[in-house]
VODO-305664 format. One record per residue (C-alpha): y, x, z; residue number from 0. Coordinates in Angstrom, 2 decimals, m for minus. Each point is the difference from the previous one (the first is absolute). Layout:
! residues N
milo v:Y | u:X | w:Z | i:NUM $
...
This chain:
! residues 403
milo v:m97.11 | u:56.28 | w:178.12 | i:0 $
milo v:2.79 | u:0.91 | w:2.15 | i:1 $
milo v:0.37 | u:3.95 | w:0.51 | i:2 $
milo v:m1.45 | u:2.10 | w:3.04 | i:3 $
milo v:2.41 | u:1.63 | w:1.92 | i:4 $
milo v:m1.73 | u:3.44 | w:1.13 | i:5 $
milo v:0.00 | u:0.76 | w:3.86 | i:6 $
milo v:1.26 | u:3.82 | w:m0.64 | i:7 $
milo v:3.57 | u:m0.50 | w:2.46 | i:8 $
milo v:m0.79 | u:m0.17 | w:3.10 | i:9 $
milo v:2.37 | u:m3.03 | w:0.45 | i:10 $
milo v:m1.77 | u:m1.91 | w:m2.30 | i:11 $
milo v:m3.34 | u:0.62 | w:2.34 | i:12 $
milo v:1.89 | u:m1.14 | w:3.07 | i:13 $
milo v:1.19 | u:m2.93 | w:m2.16 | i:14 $
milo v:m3.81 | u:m1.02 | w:m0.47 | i:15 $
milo v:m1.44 | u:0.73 | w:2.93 | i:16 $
milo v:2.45 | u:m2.28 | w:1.66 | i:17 $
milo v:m0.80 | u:m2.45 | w:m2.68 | i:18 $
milo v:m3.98 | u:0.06 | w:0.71 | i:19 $
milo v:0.36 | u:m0.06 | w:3.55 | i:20 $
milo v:2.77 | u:m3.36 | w:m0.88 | i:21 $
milo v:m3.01 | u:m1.60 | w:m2.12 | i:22 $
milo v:m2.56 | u:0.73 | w:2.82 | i:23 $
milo v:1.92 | u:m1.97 | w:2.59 | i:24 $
milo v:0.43 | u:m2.91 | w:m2.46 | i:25 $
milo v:m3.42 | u:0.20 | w:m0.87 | i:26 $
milo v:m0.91 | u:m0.27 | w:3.35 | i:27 $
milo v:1.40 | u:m2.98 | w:0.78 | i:28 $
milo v:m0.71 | u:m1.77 | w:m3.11 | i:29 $
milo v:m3.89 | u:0.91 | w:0.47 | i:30 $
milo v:0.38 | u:m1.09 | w:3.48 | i:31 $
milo v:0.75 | u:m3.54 | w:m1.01 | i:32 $
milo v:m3.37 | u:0.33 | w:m2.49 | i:33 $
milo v:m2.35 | u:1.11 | w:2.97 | i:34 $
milo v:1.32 | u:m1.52 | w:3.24 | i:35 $
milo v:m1.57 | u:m3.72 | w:m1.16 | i:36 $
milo v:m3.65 | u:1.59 | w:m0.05 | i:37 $
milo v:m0.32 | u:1.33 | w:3.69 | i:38 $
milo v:2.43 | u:m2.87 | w:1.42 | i:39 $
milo v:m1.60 | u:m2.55 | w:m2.54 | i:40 $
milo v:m1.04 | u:m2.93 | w:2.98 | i:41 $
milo v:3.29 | u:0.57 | w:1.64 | i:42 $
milo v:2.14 | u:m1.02 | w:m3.14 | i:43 $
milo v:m2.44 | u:m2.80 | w:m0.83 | i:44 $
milo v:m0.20 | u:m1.69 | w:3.16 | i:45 $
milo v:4.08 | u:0.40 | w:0.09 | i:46 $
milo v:m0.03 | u:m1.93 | w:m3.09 | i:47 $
milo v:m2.30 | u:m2.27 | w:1.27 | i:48 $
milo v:m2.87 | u:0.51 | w:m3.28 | i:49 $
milo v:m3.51 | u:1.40 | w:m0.28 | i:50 $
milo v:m1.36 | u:3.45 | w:m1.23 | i:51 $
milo v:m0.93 | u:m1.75 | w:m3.48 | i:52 $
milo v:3.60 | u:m1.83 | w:m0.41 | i:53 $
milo v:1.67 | u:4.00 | w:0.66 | i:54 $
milo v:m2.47 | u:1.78 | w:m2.22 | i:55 $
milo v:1.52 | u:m2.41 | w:m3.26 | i:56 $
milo v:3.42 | u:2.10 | w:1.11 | i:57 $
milo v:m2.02 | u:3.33 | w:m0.07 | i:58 $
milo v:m2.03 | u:m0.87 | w:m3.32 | i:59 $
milo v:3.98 | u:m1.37 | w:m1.83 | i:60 $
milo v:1.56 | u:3.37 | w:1.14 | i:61 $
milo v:m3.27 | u:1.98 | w:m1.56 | i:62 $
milo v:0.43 | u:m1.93 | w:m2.64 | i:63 $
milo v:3.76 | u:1.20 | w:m0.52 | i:64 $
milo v:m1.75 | u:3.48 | w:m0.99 | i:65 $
milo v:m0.90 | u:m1.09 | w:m3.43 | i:66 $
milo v:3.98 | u:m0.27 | w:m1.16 | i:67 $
milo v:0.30 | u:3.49 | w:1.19 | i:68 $
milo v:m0.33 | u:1.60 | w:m3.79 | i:69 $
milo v:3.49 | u:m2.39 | w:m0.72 | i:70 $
milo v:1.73 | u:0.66 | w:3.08 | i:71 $
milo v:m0.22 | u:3.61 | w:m0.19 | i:72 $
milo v:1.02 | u:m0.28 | w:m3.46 | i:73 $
milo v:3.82 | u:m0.62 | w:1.94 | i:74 $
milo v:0.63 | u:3.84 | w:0.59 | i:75 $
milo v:m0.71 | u:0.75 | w:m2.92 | i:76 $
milo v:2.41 | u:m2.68 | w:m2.40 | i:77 $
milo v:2.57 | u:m0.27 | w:2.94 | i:78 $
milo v:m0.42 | u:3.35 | w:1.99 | i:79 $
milo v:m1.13 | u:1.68 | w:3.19 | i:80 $
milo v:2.01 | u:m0.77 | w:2.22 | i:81 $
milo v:0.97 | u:m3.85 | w:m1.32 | i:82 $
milo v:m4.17 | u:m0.26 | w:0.43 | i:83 $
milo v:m0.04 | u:1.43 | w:3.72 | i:84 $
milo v:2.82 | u:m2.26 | w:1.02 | i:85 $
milo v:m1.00 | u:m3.26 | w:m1.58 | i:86 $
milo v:m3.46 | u:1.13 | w:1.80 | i:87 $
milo v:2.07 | u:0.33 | w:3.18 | i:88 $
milo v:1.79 | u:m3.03 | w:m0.34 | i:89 $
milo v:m3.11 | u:m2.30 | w:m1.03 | i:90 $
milo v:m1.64 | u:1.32 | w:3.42 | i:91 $
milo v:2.69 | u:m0.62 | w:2.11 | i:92 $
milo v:0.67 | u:m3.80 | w:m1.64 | i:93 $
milo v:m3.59 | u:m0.33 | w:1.03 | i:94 $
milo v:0.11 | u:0.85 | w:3.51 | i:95 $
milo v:2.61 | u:m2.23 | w:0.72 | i:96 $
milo v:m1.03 | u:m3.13 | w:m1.55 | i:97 $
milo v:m2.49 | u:0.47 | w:2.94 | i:98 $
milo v:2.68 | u:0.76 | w:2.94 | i:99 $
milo v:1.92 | u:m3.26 | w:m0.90 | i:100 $
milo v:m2.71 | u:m2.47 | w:m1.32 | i:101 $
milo v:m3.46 | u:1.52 | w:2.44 | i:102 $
milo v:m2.25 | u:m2.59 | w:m1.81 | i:103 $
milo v:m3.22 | u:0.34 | w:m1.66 | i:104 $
milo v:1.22 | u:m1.02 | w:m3.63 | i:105 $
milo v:2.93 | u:2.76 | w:0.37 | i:106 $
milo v:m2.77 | u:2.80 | w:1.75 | i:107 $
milo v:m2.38 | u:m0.77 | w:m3.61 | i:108 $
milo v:3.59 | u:0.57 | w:m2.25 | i:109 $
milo v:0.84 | u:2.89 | w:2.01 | i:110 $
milo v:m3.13 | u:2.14 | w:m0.06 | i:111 $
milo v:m0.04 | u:m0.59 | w:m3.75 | i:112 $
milo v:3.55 | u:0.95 | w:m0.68 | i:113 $
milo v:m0.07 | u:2.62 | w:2.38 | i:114 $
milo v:m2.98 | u:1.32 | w:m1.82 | i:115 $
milo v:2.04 | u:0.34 | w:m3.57 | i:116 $
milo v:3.36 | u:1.74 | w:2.07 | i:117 $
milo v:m2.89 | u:2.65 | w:0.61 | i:118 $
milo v:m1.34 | u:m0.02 | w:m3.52 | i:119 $
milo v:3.27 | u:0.62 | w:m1.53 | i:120 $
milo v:1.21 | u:2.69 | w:2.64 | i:121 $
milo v:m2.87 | u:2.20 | w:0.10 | i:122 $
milo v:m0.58 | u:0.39 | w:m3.69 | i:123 $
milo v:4.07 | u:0.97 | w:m0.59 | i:124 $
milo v:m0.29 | u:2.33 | w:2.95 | i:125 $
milo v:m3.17 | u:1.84 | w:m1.32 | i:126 $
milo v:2.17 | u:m0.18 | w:m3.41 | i:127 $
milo v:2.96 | u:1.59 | w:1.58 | i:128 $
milo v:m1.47 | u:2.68 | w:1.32 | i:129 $
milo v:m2.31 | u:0.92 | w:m3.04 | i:130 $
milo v:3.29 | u:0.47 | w:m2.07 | i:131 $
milo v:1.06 | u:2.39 | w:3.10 | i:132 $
milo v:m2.62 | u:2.20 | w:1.18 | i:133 $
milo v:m2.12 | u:1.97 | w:m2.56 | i:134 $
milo v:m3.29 | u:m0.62 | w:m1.09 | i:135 $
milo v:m1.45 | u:2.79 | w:2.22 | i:136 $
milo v:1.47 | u:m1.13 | w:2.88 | i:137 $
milo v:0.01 | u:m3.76 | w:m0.43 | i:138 $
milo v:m3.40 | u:m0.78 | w:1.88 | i:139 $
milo v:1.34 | u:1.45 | w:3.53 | i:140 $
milo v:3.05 | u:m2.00 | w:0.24 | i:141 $
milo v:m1.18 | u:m3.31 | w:m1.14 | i:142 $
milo v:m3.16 | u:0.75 | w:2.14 | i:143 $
milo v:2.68 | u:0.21 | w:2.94 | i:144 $
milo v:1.40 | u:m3.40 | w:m0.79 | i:145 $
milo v:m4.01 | u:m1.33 | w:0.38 | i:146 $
milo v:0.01 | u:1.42 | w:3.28 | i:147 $
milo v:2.06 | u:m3.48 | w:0.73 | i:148 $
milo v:m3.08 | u:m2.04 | w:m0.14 | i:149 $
milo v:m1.67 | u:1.47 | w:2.69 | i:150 $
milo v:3.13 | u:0.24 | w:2.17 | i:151 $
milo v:0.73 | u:m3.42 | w:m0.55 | i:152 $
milo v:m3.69 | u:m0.91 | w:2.28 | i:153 $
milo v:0.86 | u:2.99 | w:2.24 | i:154 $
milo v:3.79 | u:m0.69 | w:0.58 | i:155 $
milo v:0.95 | u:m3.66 | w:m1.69 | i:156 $
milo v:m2.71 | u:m1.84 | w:1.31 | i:157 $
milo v:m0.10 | u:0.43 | w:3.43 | i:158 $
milo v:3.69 | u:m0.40 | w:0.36 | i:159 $
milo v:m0.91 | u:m3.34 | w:m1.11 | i:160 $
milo v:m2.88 | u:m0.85 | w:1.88 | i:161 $
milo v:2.68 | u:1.35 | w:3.35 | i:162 $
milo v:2.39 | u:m2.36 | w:m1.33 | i:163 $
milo v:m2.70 | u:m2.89 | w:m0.61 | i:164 $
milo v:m1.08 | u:m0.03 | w:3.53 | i:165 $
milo v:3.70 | u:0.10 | w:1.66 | i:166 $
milo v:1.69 | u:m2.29 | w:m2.69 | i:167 $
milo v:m2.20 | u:m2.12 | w:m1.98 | i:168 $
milo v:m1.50 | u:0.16 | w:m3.09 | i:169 $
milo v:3.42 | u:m0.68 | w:m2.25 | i:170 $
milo v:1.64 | u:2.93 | w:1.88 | i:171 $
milo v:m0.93 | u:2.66 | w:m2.45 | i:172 $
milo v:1.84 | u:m1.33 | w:m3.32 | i:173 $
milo v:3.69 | u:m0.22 | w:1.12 | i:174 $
milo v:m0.77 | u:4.15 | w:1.33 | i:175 $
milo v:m1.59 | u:0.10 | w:m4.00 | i:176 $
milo v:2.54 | u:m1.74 | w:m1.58 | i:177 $
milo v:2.72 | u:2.07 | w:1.29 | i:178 $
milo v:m1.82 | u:3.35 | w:m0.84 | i:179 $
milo v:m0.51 | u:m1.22 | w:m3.74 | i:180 $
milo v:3.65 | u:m1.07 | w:0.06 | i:181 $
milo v:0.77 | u:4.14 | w:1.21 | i:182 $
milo v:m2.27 | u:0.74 | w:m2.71 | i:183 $
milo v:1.96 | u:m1.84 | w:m2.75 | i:184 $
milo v:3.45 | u:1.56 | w:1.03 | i:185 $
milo v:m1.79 | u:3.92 | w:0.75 | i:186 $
milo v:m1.39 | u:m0.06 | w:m3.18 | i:187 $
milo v:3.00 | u:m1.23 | w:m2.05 | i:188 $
milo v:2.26 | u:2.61 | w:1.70 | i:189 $
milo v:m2.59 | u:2.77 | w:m0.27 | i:190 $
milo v:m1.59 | u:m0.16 | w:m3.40 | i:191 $
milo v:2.08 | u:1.13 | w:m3.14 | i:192 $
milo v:0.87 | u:m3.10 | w:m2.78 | i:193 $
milo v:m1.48 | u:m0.41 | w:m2.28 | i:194 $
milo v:1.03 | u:1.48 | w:m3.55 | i:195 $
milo v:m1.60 | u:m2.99 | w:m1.49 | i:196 $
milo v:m3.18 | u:m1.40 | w:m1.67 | i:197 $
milo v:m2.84 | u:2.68 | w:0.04 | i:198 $
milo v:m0.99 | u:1.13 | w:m3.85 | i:199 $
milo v:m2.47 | u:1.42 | w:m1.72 | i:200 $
milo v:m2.89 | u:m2.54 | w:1.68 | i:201 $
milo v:m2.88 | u:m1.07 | w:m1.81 | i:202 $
milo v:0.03 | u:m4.07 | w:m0.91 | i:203 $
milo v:m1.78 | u:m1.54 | w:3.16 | i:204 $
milo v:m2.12 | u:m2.81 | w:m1.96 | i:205 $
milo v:m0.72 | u:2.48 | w:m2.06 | i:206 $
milo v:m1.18 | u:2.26 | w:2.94 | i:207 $
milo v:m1.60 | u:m2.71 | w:1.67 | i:208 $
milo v:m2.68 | u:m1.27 | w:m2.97 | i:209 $
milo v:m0.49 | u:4.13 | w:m0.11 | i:210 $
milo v:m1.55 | u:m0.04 | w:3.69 | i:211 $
milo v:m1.32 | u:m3.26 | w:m0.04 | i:212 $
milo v:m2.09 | u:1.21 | w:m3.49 | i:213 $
milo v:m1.24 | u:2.91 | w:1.50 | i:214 $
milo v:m3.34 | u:m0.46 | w:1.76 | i:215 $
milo v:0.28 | u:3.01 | w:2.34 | i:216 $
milo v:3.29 | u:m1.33 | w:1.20 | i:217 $
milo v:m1.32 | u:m3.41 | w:0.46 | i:218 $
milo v:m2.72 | u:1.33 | w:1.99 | i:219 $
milo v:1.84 | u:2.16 | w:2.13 | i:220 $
milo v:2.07 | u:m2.91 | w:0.62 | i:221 $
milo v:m2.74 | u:m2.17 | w:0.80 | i:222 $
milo v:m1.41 | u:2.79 | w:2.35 | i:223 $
milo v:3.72 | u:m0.15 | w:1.70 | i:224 $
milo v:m0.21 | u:m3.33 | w:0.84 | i:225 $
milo v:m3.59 | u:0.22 | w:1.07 | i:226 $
milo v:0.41 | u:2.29 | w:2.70 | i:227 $
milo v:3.10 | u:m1.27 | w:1.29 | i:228 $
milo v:m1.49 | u:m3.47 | w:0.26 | i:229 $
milo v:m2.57 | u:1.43 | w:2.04 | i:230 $
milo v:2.66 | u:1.09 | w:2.30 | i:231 $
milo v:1.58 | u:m2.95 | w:0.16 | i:232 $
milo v:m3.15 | u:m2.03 | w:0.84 | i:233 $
milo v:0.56 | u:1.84 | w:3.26 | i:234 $
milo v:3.75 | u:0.29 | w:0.62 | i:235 $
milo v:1.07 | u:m3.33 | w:m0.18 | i:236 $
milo v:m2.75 | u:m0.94 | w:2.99 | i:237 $
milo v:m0.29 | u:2.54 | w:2.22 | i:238 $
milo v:2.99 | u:m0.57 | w:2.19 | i:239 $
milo v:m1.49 | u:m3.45 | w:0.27 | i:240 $
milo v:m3.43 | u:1.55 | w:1.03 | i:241 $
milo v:0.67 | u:2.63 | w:2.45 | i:242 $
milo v:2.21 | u:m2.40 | w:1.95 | i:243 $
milo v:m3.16 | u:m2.68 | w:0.36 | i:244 $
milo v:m2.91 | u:2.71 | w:m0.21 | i:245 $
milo v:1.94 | u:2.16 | w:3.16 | i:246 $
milo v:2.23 | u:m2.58 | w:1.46 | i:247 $
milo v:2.99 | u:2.45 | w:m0.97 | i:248 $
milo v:3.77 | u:m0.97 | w:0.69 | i:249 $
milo v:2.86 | u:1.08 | w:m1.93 | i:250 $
milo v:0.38 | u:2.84 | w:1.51 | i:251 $
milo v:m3.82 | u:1.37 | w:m0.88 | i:252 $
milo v:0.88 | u:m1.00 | w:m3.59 | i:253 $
milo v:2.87 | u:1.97 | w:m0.40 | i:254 $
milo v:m2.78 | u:3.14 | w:0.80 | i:255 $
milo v:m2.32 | u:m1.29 | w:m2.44 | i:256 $
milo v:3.08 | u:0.31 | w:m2.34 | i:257 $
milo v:0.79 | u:2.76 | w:1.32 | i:258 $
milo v:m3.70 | u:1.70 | w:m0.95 | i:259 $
milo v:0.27 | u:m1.24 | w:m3.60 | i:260 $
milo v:3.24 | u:1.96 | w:m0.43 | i:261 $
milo v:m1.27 | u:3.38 | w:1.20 | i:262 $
milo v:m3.19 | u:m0.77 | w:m2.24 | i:263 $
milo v:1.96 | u:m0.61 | w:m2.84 | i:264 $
milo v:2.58 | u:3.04 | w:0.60 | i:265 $
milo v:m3.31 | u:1.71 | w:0.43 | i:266 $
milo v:m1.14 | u:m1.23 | w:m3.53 | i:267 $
milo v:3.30 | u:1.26 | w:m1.45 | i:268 $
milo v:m0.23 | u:3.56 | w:0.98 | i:269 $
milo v:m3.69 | u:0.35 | w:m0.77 | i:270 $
milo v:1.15 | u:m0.89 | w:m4.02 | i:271 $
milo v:2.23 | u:2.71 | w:0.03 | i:272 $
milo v:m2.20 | u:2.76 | w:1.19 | i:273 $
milo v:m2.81 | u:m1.29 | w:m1.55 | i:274 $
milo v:0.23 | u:m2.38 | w:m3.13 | i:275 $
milo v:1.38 | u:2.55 | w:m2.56 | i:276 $
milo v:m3.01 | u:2.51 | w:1.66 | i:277 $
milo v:m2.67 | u:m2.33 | w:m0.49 | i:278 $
milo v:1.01 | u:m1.93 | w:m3.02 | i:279 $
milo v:1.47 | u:m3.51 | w:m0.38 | i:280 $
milo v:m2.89 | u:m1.40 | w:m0.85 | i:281 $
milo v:m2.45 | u:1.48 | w:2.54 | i:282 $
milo v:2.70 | u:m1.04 | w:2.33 | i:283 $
milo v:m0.04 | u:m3.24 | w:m0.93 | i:284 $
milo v:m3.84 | u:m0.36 | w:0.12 | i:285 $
milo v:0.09 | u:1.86 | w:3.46 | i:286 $
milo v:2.53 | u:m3.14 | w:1.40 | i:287 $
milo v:m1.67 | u:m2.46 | w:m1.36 | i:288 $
milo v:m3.15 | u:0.33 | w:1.10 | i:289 $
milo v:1.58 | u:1.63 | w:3.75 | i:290 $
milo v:1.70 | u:m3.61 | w:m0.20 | i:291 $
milo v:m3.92 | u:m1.28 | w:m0.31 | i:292 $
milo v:m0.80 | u:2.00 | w:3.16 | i:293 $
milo v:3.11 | u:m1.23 | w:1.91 | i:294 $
milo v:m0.55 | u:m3.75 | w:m0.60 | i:295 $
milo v:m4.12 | u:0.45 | w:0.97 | i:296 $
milo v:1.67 | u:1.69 | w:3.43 | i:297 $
milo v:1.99 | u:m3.23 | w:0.37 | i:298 $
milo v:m3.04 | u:m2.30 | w:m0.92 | i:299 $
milo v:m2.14 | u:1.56 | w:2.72 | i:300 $
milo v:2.28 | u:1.81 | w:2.50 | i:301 $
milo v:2.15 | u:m2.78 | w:0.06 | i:302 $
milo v:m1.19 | u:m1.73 | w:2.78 | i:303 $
milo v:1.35 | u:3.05 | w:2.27 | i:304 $
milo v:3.30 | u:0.47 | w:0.67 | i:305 $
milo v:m0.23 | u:3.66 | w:m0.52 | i:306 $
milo v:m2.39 | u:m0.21 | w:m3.01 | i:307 $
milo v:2.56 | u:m2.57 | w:m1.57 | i:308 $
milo v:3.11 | u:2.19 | w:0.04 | i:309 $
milo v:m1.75 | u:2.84 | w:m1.41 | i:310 $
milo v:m1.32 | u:m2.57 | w:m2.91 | i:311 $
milo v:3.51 | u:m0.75 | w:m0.46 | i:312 $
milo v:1.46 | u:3.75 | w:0.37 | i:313 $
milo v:m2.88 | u:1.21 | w:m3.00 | i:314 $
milo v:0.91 | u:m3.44 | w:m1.68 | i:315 $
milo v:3.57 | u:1.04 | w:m1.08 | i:316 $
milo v:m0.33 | u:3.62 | w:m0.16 | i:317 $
milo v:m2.22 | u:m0.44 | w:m2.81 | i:318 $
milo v:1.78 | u:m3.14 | w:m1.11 | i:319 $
milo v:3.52 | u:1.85 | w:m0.04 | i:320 $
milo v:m2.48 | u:3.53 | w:m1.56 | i:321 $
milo v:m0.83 | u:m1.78 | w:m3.36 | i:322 $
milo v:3.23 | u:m1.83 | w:m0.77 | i:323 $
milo v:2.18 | u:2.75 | w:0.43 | i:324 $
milo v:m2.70 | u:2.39 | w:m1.78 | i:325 $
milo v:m0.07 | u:m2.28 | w:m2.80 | i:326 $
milo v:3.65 | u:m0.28 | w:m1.02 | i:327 $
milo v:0.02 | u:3.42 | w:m1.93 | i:328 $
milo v:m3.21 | u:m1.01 | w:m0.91 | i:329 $
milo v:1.71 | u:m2.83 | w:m1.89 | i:330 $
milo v:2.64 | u:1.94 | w:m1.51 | i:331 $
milo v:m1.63 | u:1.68 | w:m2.12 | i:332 $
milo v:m2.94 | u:m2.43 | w:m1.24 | i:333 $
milo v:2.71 | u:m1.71 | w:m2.84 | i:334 $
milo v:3.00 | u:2.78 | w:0.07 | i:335 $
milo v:2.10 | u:m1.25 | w:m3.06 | i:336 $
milo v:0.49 | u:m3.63 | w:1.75 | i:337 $
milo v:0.05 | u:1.93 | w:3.92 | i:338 $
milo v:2.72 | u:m2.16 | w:1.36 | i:339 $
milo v:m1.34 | u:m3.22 | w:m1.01 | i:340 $
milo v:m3.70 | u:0.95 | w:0.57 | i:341 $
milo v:1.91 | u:0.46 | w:3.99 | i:342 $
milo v:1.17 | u:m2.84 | w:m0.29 | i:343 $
milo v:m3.30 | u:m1.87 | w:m0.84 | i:344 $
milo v:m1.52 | u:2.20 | w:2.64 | i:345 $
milo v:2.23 | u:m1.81 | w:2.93 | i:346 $
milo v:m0.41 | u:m3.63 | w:m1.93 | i:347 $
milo v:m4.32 | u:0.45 | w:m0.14 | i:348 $
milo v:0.91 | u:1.21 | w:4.13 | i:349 $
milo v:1.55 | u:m3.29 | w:0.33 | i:350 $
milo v:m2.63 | u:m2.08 | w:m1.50 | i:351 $
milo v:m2.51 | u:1.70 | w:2.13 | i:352 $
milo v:1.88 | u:m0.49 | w:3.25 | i:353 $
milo v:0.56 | u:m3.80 | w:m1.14 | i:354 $
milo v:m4.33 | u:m0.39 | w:m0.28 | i:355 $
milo v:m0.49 | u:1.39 | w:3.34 | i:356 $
milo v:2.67 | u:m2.11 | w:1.70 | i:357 $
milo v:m1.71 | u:m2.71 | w:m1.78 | i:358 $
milo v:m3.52 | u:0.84 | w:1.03 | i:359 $
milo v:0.89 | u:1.30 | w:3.55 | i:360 $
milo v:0.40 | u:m3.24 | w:2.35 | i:361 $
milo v:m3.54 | u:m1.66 | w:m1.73 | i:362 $
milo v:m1.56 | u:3.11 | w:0.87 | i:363 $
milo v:0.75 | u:0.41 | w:3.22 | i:364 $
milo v:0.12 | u:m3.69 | w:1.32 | i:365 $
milo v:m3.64 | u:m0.26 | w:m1.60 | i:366 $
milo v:m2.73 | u:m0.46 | w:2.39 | i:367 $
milo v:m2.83 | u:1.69 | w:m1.40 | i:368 $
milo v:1.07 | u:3.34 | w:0.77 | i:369 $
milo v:2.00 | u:0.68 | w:3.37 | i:370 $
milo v:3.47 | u:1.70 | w:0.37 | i:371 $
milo v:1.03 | u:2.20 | w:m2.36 | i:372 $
milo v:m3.20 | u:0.99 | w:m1.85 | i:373 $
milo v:m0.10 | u:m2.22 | w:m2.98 | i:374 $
milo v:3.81 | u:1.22 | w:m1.40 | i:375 $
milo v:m1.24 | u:3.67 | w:0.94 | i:376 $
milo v:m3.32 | u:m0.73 | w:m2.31 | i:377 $
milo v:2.30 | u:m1.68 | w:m2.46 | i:378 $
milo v:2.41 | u:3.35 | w:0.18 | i:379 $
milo v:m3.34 | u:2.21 | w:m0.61 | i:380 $
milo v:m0.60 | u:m2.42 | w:m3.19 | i:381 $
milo v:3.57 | u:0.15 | w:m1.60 | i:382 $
milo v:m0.09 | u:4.36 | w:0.88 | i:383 $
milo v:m3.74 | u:0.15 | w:m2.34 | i:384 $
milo v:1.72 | u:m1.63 | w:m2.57 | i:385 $
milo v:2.22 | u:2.46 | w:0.23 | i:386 $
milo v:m1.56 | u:2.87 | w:0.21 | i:387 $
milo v:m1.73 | u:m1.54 | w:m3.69 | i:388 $
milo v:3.18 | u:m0.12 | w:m1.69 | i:389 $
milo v:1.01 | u:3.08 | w:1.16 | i:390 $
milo v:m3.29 | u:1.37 | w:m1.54 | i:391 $
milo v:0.99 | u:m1.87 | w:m3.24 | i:392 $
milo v:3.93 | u:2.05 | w:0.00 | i:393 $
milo v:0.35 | u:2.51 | w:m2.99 | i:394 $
milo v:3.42 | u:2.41 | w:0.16 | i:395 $
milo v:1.42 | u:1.95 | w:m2.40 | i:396 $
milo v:m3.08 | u:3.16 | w:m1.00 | i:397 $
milo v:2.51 | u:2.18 | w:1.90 | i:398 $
milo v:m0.31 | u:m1.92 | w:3.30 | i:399 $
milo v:m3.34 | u:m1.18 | w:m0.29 | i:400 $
milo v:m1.05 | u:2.34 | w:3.34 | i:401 $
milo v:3.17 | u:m1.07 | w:2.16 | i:402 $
């Protein structure tokens, strides 16, 4: 493991804080190219000239990129930090562009996917770099800062999209995309230090890896992971789709609708820290999941009202963005002597759960038993009571049983 430099010169504080605010930005823009399909999701399908099922394959492949996460992130640690953030960079940015000079179906499925693992590999050698830079103590405030980029991304990223959509096209995103991840690549190589060379002092990762996946708390909490965030997913990948036929809503009105999901999940954020360590992680947990429940009954029967259908969506990701950010402490410390793979596994099992809901999503809501939007939200209430049983099934160290 690659020594911590202490924060105790003020230069070196400037240093970082420059450096977080750097890995926000990027952040920003790479999550921007995640979420700007969901909202905008008819607008590149009919530009590509396929259905909702034919674009959900590309949404289930790049979900399904998650499960290679535990060997990518293995990269920072053989090769280095900052090698891992700027093959991360680079990967993203290759990406993009395939779609700028070849805007066809086949190249949109590559891209998402290999988009997807840019991501996988730069966010893991970012959190890595700045765990062997800011003390324990202090490490949950500035890498809760660089999560702040998710919500930003829906509250800043996405409806500079949907503004460029409406005056440009739907291909007119990705060359502004592509140039930012290009920035990204050349920002990050001049700002981060090099790297002294392969990381030491690492536990062997197959031997990590059959330690998690032999545990049965981890596997449950694992299994809980994916649970929930399948249940979210149910809903995500759809509701652009549904608010534009259930309201007749333009572009425009969609861009709002991301815009509410944003503040929700910024909302989410903050509540975890001022409440999470309070309450417990696992009361937390328990108190998202089953607001989730609430949220998706709200969309099930409000839903029909323009009003009552924003406010299902507002509670939906408040409590949706509440649990997953309340359970990733939860998750360090359920198998501690394996922690970084265990993370790992924890963003693969995310992965596979975001790959069944893409999956399940368009059957659900093109069925015609049950109207709109009601049979994914009874199929998100389904995948949350699972859950909330694994959860109930989660032992932790005797220490943290309470937390």
């Amino acid at each position: 493991m690659s020594q911590t430099a202490p924060l105790d010169k003020p230069e070196l504080k400037r240093d970082l804080n420059f450096q977080v605010t750097v890995f926000v930005i990027v952040r920003v823009a790479y999550n921007t190219m995640y979420r700007m399909i969901y909202p905008f999701l008819s607008y590149f399908a009919k530009g590509m000239g396929v259905d909702l099922r034919m674009i959900s394959y590309a949404f289930t492949s790049r979900s399904l990129m998650g499960l290679i996460s535990p060997f990518l992130a293995s990269v920072a640690d053989s090769r280095g930090r900052k090698t891992g953030m700027l093959i991360g960079a680079m990967t993203y940015t290759l990406a993009v562009s395939l779609i700028v000079f070849w805007p066809t179906f086949t190249t949109f499925f590559i891209a998402l996917s290999l988009s997807f693992i840019g991501y996988l590999i730069f966010v893991p050698s970012m959190q890595a770099y700045l765990g062997d830079r800011v003390v324990y103590e202090k490490r949950g405030r500035v890498l809760g800062i660089t999560e702040l980029s998710w919500s930003l991304s829906a509250i800043i990223g996405v409806p500079l999209v949907g503004f460029i959509i409406s005056t440009k096209g739907w291909l007119a995103p990705f060359p502004l995309l592509a140039l930012m991840g290009a920035s990204s690549f050349i920002i990050l190589a001049w700002m981060l230090p090099k790297d002294s060379g392969p990381l030491e002092g690492q536990a062997g990762f197959w031997k990590n890896l059959k330690k998690v996946f032999s545990y049965p708390p981890a596997i449950t909490a694992l299994i809980m992971a994916a649970l929930y965030t399948a249940a979210n997913e149910v809903v995500s990948l759809v509701y652009g789709v549904w608010v534009e036929e259930a309201f007749a809503f333009n572009i425009a009105s969609l861009v709002v609708t991301a815009l509410v999901i944003g503040f929700s999940e910024l909302g989410g954020e903050i509540l975890v820290t001022l409440f999470t360590d309070k309450i417990g992680k696992r009361r937390a947990l328990a108190i998202g999941i089953l607001g989730n429940c609430v949220a998706a009954l709200a969309l099930l029967f409000l839903g029909h009202w323009l009003v009552g259908a924003m406010l299902g969506l507002f509670l939906f990701y408040l409590t949706y963005e509440f649990t997953i950010v309340s359970g990733i402490p939860l998750m360090t410390e359920i198998l501690p002597s394996a922690r970084a793979t265990m993370m790992a596994a924890h963003m693969a099992l995310i992965a596979l759960g975001r790959s069944m809901g893409d999956l399940l999503a368009p059957s659900l809501f093109t069925q015609t038993v049950v109207p709109g939007i009601s049979a994914n939200a009874l199929a998100a209430i389904g995948f949350n009571l699972l859950a909330l049983f694994c959860l109930s099934r989660v032992k932790l160290p005797q220490r943290e049983q309470n937390q």
